[in-house]
C-alpha positions in Angstrom: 22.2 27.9 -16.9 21.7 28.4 -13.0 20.8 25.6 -10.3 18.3 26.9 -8.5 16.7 24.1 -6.3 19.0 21.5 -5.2 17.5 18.3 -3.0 19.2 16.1 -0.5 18.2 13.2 1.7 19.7 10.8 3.8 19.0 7.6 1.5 17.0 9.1 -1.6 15.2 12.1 -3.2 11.6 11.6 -4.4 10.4 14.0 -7.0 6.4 14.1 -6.7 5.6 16.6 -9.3 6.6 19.9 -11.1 6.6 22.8 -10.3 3.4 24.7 -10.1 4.7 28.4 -11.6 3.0 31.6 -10.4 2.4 34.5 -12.4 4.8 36.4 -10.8 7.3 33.7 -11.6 7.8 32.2 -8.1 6.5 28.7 -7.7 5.3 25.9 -5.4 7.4 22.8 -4.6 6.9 19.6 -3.1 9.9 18.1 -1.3 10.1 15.1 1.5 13.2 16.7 2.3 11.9 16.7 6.4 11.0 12.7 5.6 7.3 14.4 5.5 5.8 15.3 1.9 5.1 19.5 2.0 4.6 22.3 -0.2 7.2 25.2 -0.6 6.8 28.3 -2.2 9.8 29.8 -3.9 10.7 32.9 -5.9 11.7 32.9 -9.9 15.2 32.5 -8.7 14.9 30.0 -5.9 14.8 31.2 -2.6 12.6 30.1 -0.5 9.8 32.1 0.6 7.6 29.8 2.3 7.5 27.0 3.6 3.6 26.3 3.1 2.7 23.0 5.1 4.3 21.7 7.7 3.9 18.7 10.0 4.1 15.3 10.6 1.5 14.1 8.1 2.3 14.7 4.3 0.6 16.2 1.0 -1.2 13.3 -0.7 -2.0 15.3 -4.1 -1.7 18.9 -5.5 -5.5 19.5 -6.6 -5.7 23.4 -7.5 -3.6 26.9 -6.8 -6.3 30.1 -6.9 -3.9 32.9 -7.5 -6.7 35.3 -7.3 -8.3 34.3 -3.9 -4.7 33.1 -2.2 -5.5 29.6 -1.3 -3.5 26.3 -2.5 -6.1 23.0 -2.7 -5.0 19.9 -1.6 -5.5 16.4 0.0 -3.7 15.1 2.8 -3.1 12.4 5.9 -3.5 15.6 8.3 -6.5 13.9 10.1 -5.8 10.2 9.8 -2.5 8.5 7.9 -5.5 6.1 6.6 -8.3 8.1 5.4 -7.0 11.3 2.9 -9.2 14.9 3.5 -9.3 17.6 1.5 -7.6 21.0 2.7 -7.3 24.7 1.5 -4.6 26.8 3.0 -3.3 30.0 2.3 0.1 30.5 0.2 2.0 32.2 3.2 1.5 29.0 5.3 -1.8 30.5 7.2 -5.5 29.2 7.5 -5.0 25.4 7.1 -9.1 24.5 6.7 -10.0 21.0 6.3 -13.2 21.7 3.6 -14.3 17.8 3.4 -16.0 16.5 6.5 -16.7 13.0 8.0 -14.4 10.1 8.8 -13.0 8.2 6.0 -11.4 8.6 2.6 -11.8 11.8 0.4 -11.0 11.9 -3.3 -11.9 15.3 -4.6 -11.4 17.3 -8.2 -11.8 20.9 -7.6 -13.3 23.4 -10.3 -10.5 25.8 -12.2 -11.4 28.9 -10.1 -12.2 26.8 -6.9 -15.6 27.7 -6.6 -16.7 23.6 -6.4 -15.7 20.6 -5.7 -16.4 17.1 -6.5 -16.0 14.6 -3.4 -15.7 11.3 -3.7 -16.1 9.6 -0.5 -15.9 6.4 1.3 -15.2 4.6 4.4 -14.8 0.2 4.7 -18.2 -0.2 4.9 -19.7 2.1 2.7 -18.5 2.2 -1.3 -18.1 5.3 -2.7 -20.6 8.2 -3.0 -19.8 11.6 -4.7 -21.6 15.0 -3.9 -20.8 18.1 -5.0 -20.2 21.1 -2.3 -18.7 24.3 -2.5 -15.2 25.8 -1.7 -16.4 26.3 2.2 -17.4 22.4 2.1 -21.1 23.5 1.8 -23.2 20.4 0.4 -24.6 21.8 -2.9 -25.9 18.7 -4.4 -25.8 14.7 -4.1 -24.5 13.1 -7.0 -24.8 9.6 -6.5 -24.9 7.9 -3.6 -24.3 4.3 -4.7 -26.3 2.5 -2.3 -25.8 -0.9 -4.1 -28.3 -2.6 -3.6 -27.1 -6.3 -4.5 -24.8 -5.8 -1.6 -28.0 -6.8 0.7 -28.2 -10.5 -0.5 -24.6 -11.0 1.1 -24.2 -11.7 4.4 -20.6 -9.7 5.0 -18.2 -10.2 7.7 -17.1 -7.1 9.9 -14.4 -4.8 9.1 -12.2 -3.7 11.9 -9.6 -1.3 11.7 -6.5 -1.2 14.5 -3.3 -0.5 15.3 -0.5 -3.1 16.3 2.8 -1.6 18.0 5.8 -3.0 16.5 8.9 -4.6 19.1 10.6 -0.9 19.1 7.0 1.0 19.3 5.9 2.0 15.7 2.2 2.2 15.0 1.2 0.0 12.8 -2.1 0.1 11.1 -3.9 -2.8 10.5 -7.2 -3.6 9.0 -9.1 -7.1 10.0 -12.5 -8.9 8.2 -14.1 -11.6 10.6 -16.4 -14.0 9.6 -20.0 -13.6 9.0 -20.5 -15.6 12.3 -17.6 -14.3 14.4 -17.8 -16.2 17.9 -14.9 -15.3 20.4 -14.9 -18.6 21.6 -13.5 -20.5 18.7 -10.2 -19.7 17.6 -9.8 -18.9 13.5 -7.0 -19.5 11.0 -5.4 -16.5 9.4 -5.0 -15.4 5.9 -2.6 -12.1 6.0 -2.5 -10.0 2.4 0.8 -8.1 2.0 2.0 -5.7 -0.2 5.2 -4.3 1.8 7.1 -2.1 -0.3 7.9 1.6 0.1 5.6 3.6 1.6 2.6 1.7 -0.3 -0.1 1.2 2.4 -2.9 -1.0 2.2 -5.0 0.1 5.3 -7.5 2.5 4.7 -10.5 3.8 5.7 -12.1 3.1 2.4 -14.3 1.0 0.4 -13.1 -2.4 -0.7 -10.4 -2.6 -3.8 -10.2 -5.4 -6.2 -9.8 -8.1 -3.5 -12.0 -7.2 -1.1 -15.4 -9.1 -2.0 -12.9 -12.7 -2.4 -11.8 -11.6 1.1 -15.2 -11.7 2.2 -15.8 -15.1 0.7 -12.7 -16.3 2.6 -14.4 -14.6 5.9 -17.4 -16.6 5.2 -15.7 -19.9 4.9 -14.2 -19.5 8.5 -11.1 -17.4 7.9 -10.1 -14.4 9.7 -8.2 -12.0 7.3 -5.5 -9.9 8.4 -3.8 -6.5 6.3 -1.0 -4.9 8.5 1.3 -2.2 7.0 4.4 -2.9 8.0 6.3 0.9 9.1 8.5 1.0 5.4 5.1 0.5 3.5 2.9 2.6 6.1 2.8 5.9 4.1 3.7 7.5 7.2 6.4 10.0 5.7 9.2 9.2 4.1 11.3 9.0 6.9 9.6 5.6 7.7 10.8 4.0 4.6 14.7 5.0 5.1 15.5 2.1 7.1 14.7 -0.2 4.2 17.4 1.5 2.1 20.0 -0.9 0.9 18.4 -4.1 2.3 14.7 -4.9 0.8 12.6 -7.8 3.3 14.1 -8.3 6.9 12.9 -5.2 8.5 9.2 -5.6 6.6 9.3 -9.3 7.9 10.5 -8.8 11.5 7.4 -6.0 11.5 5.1 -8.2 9.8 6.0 -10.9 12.4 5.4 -8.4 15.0 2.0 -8.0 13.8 1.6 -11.6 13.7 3.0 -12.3 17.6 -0.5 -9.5 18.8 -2.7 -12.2 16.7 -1.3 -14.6 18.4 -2.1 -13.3 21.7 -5.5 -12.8 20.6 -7.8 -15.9 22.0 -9.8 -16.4 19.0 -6.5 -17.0 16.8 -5.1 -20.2 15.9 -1.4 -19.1 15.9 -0.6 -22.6 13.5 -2.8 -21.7 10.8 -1.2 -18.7 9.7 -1.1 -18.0 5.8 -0.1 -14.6 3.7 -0.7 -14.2 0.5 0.8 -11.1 -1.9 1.7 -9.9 -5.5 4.6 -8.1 -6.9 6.4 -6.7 -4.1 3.5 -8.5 -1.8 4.9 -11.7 -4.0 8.1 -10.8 -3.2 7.8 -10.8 0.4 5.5 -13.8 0.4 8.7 -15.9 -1.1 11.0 -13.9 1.1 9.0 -14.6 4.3 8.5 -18.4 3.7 12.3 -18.5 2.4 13.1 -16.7 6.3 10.4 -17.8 8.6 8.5 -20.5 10.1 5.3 -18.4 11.4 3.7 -19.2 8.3 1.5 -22.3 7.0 1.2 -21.5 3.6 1.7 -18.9 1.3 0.6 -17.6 -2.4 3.1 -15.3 -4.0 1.7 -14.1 -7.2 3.8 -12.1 -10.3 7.5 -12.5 -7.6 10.4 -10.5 -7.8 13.0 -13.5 -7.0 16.6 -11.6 -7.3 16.3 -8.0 -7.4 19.0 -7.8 -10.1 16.3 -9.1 -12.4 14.0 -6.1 -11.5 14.1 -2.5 -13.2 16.7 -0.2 -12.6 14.7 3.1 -11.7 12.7 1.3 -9.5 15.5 -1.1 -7.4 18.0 1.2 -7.9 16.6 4.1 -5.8 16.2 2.0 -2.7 18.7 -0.8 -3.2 22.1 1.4 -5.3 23.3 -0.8 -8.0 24.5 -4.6 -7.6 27.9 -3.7 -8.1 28.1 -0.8 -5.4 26.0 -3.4 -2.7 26.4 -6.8 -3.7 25.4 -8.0 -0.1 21.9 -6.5 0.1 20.9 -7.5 -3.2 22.2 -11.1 -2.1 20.4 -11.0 1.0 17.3 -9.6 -0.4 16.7 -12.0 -3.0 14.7 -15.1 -2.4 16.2 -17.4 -5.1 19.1 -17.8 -2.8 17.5 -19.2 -0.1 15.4 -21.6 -1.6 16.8 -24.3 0.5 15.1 -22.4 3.5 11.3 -23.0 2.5 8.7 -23.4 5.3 5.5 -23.7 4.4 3.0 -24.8 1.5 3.8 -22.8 -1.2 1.8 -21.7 -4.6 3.8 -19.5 -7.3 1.7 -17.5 -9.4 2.8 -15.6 -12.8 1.7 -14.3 -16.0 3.7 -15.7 -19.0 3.8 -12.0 -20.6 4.6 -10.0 -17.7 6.7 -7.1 -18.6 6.8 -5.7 -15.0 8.3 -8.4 -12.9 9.1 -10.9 -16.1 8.6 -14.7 -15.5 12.4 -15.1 -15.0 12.2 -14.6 -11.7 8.9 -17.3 -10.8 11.4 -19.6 -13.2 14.3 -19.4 -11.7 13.0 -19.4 -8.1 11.4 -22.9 -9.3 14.8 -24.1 -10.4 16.1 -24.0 -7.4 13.0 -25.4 -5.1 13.9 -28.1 -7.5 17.5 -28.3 -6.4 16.7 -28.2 -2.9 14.2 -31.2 -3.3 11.3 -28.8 -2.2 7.7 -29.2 -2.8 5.6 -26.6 -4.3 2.7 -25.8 -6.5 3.4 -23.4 -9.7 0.7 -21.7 -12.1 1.1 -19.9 -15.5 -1.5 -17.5 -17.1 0.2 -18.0 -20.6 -1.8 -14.6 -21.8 -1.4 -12.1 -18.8 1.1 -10.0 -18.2 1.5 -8.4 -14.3 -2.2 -9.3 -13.5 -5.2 -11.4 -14.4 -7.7 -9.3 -15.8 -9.5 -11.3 -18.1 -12.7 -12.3 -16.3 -12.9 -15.7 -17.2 -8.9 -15.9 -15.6 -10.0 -14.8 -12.8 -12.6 -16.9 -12.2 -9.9 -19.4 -12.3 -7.1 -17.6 -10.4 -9.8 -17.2 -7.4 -11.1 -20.7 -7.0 -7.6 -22.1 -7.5 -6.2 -19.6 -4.7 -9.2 -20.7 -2.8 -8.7 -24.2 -3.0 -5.1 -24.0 -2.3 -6.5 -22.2 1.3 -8.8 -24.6 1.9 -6.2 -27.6 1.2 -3.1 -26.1 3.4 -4.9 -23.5 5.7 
């Protein structure tokens, strides 16, 4: 056997997909090898022929390759790092088109010989609609455009989307929900959701996601909420997560704190009444950031990965190396071992059959608030594993999360 693609980078190599073969025998590639997700085109025996995109922006998905007419269908952050477009470009790197149109976030599937494609589109204040056009982006026919009528009966707060420059200048995109009743003159409390983790954004220019209506609610009731992707999570390349490499939490924290010093300069914030709230990694930085800081009030850290040597291998392994070969930055990285350090109300969240992030770590991150004679609140959802799902649960997960606001924030 013959090697005939080898991949370097300066802290890990992604593989996003395989290869998409030709009929001549050459094939296209995707590679982050620039810290930028692009396509490559390479002959049977790997050399390359092509490098196909190029850029500061990366491929978000591989939709359809057209042998016949020469063009390569894809979506990517070309025209906004927060709102995904479809593109067609030729397979010598020529004629990048954008085909979808409008601002806001593209999902498409296109037809087999690329004739059509379905677009499924929405922006944060309209949910999704889907039409069908044709390869050019021609509208051909409206499919549904999900007005949603019921929508009418609530009285929403506005959706802002911004960006927040970190200490050291990194862009930082940000998403904000005021109340219903927004008045400049009073200043608000804060609720911050977090996810964090590797080039995982949660800004977009997009319709809602599972948390956005009890967002709302929380906007109603007088609280400003605040989403910032923090540069390792910001999906801007792969070259914005290296830093994290080896040492999970203080870089996302000191960003996240930058984020949190521009609210405070803001004059409708109340910079004491400053809560986050996260799961999974967002749990895990929850703990971390309440274990590390004192900007924060209160905190929620649902399904929490305590001590990363708890966690799975292919997942930690790839940002953090093994525990043996970096003993310190799993140390440093894990909340359990600073439990001493809490600030802030605190409410641990996990599902008794979670076989993601297992309950270990909520337990053993309890054991040692215990030790260290610190107060906190803990809930079990003996039946769920990584999420609530059941609707009756999260009825219950909802108003106690809510109440647990209302009490400490």
């Amino acid at each position: 056997s013959n090697t005939i693609l080898h991949e370097t980078s300066k802290a890990w190599v992604g593989i996003n997909d395989n290869p998409n073969f030709l009929k001549d025998g050459s094939f296209l590639w995707q590679s982050e090898r620039t810290g930028w997700d692009h396509f490559y085109h390479y002959s049977a025996d790997g050399k390359l022929l092509q490098q196909v995109t190029d850029g500061r922006w990366e491929v978000s998905s591989f939709e359809v390759l057209d042998e016949e007419k020469g063009f390569l269908y894809f979506t990517a952050t070309e025209h906004s790092p927060i709102a995904p477009q479809a593109y067609r470009v030729k397979l010598d790197g020529t004629g990048l088109t954008r085909v979808t149109t409008g601002e806001g976030s593209h999902k498409v599937s296109v037809s087999p010989d690329s004739n059509l494609f379905i677009d499924n589109w929405s922006d944060v204040n309209t949910p999704t609609q889907t039409r069908l056009y044709d390869a050019d982006g021609k509208l051909v026919r409206v499919i549904d455009e999900n007005k949603v009528g019921a929508l009418k009966q609530y009285k929403l707060g506005t959706t802002e989307l911004l960006q927040v420059k970190t200490r050291d200048g990194f862009p930082m995109e940000a998403l904000m929900i005021k109340p219903p009743d927004f008045d400049r003159a009073r200043r608000y409390p804060v609720l911050e959701f977090t996810y964090s983790g590797p080039h995982a954004p949660q800004v977009k220019n997009g319709w809602g996601g599972s948390t956005y209506m009890w967002h709302q609610l929380l906007a109603e009731k007088g609280y400003l909420i605040w989403i910032c992707d923090n540069r390792t999570a910001s999906g801007k390349g792969l070259e914005s997560t290296w830093p994290v490499y080896k040492n999970f939490g203080e870089l996302e924290l000191r960003d996240l704190e930058d984020g949190i010093a521009w609210l405070k300069s803001q004059p409708y914030v109340d910079g004491s009444r400053i809560g986050v709230w996260g799961w999974s990694y967002g749990g895990f930085m929850t703990s971390y950031a309440l274990t590390h800081s004192q900007s924060f009030k209160m905190g929620i850290a649902g399904g929490t990965v305590s001590d990363w040597r708890n966690y799975d291998s292919i997942y930690t392994e790839r940002y953090m190396q093994t525990p043996q070969n970096n003993p310190e930055g799993y140390k440093k990285s894990s909340p359990v071992n600073f439990a001493k350090d809490l600030h802030g109300k605190l409410l641990l969240i996990h599902g008794a059959t979670d076989d993601n992030v297992h309950m270990a770590n909520t337990i053993q991150l309890v054991y040692e608030l215990q030790k260290a004679g610190k107060q906190f609140q803990l809930m079990l959802y003996p039946k769920s594993r990584h999420g609530v799902t059941d609707p009756l649960l999260v009825k219950h997960l909802r108003t106690m999360m809510t109440d647990f606001i209302l009490a400490n924030l």
